[in-house]
N, C-alpha and C positions, 0 to 999 in steps of 0.2 A: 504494500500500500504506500502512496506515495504521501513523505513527511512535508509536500510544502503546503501555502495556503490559498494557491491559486490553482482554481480547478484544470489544469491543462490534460490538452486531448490524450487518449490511452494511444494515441500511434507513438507517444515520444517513451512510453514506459519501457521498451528495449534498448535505447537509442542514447547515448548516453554523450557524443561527442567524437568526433575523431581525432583518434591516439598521436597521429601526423602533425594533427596541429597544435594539441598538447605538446609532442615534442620540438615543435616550434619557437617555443617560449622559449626551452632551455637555448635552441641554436641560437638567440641572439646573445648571449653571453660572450662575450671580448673574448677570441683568440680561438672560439671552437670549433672542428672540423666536422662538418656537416657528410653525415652518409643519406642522412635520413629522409630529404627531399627528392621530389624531382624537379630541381629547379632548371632550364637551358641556365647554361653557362654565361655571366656579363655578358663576355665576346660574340655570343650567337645571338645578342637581339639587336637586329639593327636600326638603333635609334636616328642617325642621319638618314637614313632612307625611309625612315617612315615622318620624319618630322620634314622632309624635303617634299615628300609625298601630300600631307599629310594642309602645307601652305598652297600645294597646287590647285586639291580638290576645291577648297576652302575659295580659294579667289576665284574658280570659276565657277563653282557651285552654291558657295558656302551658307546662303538663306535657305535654300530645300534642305541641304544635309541638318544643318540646324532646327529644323521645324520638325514635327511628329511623321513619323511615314509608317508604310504600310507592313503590318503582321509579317505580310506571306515574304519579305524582306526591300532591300533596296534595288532595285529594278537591273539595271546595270551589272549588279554584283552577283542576282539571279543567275543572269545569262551568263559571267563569265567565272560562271561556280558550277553551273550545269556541266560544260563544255570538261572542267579540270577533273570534276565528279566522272565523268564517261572514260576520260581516258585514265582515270587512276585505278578503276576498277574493273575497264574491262568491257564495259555491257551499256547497254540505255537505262535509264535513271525516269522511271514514270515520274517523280515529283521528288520536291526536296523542298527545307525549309533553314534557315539561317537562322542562327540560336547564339542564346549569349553563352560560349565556351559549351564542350560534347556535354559537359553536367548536365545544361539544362537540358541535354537533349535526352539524356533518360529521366530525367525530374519528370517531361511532356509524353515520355512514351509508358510511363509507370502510372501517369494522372491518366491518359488514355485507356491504358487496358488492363492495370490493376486495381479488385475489389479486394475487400480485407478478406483473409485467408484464400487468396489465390498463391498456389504452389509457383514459385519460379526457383528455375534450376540455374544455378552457378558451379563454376569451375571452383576447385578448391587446393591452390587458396585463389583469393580475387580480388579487384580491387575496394577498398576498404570504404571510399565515398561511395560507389555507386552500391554496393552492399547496404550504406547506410540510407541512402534514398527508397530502396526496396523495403527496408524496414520502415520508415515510415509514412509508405504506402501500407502500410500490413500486411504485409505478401509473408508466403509462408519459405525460407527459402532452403534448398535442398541443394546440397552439395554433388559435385562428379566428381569423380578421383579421376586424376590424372597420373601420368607416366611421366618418361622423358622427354615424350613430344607431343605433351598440352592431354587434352580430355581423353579418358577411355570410351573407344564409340560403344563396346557391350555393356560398359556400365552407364553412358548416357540413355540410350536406347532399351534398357532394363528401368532405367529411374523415369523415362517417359511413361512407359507402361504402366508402371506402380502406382506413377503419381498423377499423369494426365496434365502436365505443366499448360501455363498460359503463355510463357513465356522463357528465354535460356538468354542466359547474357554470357556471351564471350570478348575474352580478348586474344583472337588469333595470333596476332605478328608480334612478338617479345613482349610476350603478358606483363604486366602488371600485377606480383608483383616477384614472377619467377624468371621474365625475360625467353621464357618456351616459344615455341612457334607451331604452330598445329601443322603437317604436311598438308600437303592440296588434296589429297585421296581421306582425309577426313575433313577436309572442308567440306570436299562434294558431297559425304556422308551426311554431314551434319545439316546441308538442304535440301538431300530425296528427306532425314528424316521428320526436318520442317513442314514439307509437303504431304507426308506418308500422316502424319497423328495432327497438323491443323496445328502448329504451333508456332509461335512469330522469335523470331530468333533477333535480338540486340547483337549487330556484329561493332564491337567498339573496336577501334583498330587507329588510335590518332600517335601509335609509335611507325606506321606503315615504312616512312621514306625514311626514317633513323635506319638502315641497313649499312651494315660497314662490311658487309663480304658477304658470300652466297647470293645466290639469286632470287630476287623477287616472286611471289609466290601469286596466285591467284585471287581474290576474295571470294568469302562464302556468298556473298551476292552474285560474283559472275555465274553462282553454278542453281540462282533459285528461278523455278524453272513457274513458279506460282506464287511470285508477291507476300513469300512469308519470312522472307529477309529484310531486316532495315539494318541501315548503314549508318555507322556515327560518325564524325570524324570532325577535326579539330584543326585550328594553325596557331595552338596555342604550341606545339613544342617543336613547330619548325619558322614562326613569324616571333610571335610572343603573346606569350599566357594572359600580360594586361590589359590586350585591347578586346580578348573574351571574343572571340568569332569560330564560331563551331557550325555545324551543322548536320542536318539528318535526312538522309533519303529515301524514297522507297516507293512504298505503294500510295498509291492518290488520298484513297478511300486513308491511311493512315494519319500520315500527314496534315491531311486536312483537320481530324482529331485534334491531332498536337497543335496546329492552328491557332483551333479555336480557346485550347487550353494555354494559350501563350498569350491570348488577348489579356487574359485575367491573371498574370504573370508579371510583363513586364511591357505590355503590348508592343514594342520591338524593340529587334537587337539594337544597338547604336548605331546608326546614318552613317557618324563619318568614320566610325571604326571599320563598317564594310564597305568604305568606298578606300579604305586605305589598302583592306586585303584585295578591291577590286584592281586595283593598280598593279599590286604584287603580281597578278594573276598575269592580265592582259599585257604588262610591260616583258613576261617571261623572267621576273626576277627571280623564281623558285629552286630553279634547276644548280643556278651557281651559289648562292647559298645554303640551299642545303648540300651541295658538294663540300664546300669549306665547312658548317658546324659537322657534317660525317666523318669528315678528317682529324679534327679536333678532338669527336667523341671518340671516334674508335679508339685512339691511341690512350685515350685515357682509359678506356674498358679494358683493352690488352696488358695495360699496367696492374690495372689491378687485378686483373686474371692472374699475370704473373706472382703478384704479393702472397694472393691467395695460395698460389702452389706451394708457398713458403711456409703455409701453415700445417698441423699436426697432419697426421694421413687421413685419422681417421673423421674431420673436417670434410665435408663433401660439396658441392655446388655446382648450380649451372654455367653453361660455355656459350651466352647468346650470340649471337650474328648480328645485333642489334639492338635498337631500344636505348634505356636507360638505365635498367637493375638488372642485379644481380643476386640471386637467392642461395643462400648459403644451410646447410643442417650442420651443427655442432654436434658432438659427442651427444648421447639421448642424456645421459646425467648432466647437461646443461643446462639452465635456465634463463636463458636468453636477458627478460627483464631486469634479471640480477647482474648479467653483463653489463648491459646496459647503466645502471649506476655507477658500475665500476669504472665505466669509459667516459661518462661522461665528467668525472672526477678528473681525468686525464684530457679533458677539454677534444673528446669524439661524443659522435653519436649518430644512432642509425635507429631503424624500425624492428623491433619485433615481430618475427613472423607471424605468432599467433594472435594479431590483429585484421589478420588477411584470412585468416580460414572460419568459416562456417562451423561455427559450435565451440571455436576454440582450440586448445589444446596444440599441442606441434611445438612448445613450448621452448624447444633447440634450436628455431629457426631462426633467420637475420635476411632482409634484405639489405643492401648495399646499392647506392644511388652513386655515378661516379661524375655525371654532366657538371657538377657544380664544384666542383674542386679542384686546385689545379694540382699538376701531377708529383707536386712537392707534399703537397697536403697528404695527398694519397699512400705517400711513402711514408710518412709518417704516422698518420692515421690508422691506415693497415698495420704498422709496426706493433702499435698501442695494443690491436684487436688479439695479433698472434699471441702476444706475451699474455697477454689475459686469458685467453685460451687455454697455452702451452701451460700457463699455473695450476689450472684445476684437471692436470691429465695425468 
């Protein structure tokens, strides 16, 4: 029963705050080396180009961008979001809607199509906000165990059965927060089984073009073959996270949904923040910028892959191609959150896995976040984590 004295709604009674941003507070402490976020790196947002951008729209446009415009987004930035949507993914794009950062875009597809105790399935572990948005939708959520490459299709397609989902939220391309990548032969599985049981599948995927080796993989939308794919996707971690431009594509009939649930939201994203990513777009600025922040990120991933090899054997972790984390499992007599004190006494700090998994527990686990540190930090940081480690073995 809850001890305060204002009656607030039973959706917040499991919902208690994200651990991210609690560890937040510690990261602004003088001197500390941050594993914990995911933040683009200074060097990867490009403030001249968007503030260059940013006086251009403004002088030729700047009383429309400034006035109220329309839900379904900025006219202009429509068109040349459709056009980048089609060739990112592959296929034709029936509809799509501009949102303020991919969040809102499962905040609108969870106000859409979740009632309280509707079953939605996630990956385990997963991302920690959108996990928390599903909770307070009241969604009932039900974990899939994965492997070494992202969800088990028997055990997805067993948990469908069981449970009859409304909905499956993935993060295919270097999840969030183990950095896995699903192969394309269970992408395609995973929209025959979209198709097969009536179920709409959240494909969240805004680490896509962060790929620093292997090749580019398919989306589960290029392979939906009946409109029970939506697509999410972001430029907050290849433009930047502060001007909040996301968006979500799909089916007509869905979207329009999310629409009208956006009217009563924020009724639209910012004017001249999508007229700044329309620029990006239509000027072809993407391709060379995100070559230089993938050049940047990789090499800071590879470092700290190496650090990681420095640690005890029986220290285990993933090897992305991508992204931005890294998921590590300590010895099982570890306890991650107690690490966690101990490092941050040593001015580190990083996430606890068992923030990211459904129900808990996993209590050994660490993600590691490397875009926002430079590669001094890394070594040192890492240094901090091994010897903490190597002490309790």
């Amino acid at each position: 029963m809850s001890t305060s004295r204002y009656p607030f709604a039973h959706r917040f009674d499991q919902v208690s705050g994200s651990a991210i941003r609690e560890i937040f507070k510690v990261i602004a402490q003088p001197g500390m080396i941050s594993f914990a976020g995911g933040n683009p790196a200074p060097e990867a947002l490009p403030d001249d180009t968007v503030r260059e951008i940013a006086d251009q729209v403004l002088l030729e446009n700047g009383k429309a961008l400034l006035q109220y415009g329309a839900t379904e987004g900025y006219a202009p930035f429509r068109e040349s979001l459709k056009e980048y949507v089609r060739s990112q993914l592959g296929c034709a794009i029936p509809d799509l809607l501009p949102v303020t950062g991919s969040t809102q875009a499962m905040d609108l597809l969870s106000k859409a199509l979740i009632d309280p105790g509707d079953t939605v399935l996630v990956e385990n572990p997963s991302f920690l906000g959108n996990m928390q948005c599903l909770k307070l939708y009241q969604a009932n959520l039900v974990p899939v165990e994965s492997d070494e490459d992202g969800m088990i299709m028997v055990d997805l397609e067993s948990k469908i059965r069981q449970y009859h989902p409304k909905l499956l939220y993935t993060i295919p391309t270097f999840q969030n927060p183990s950095g896995k990548t699903l192969p394309a032969e269970r992408r395609r599985k995973i929209a025959e089984l979209a198709n097969q049981y009536h179920m709409v599948v959240a494909e969240d995927d805004p680490y896509r073009d962060l790929r620093y080796e292997g090749t580019p993989l398919p989306s589960i939308k290029s392979f939906d073959q009946d409109g029970w794919v939506v697509f999410l996707g972001s430029f907050s971690k290849i433009i930047s996270p502060g001007l909040r431009v996301g968006y979500i594509a799909g089916d007509s009939e869905i979207i329009r949904k999310c629409t009208v649930g956006k009217q009563s939201t924020d009724v639209h994203t910012a004017n001249l923040n999508q007229a700044v990513v329309d620029q990006f777009l239509r000027r072809n600025l993407l391709p060379a910028h995100i070559q230089k922040i993938c050049a940047n990120y990789g090499e800071k991933m590879k470092f700290m892959l190496s650090k990681l090899g420095e640690f005890p054997g029986s220290v285990r972790y993933t090897r992305p191609q991508g992204g931005l984390f890294i998921w590590a499992e300590l010895p099982e007599h570890l306890n991650a959150k107690d690490l966690l004190d101990k490092a941050i006494e040593k001015k580190v700090a990083f996430v606890p896995g068992t923030h990211f998994c459904v129900g808990g527990g996993h209590t050994n686990t660490i993600r590691l976040n490397f875009s926002n540190s430079t590669l001094e930090q890394i070594e040192t940081g890492m240094n901090v984590l091994k010897d903490l480690v190597g002490e309790t073995i």
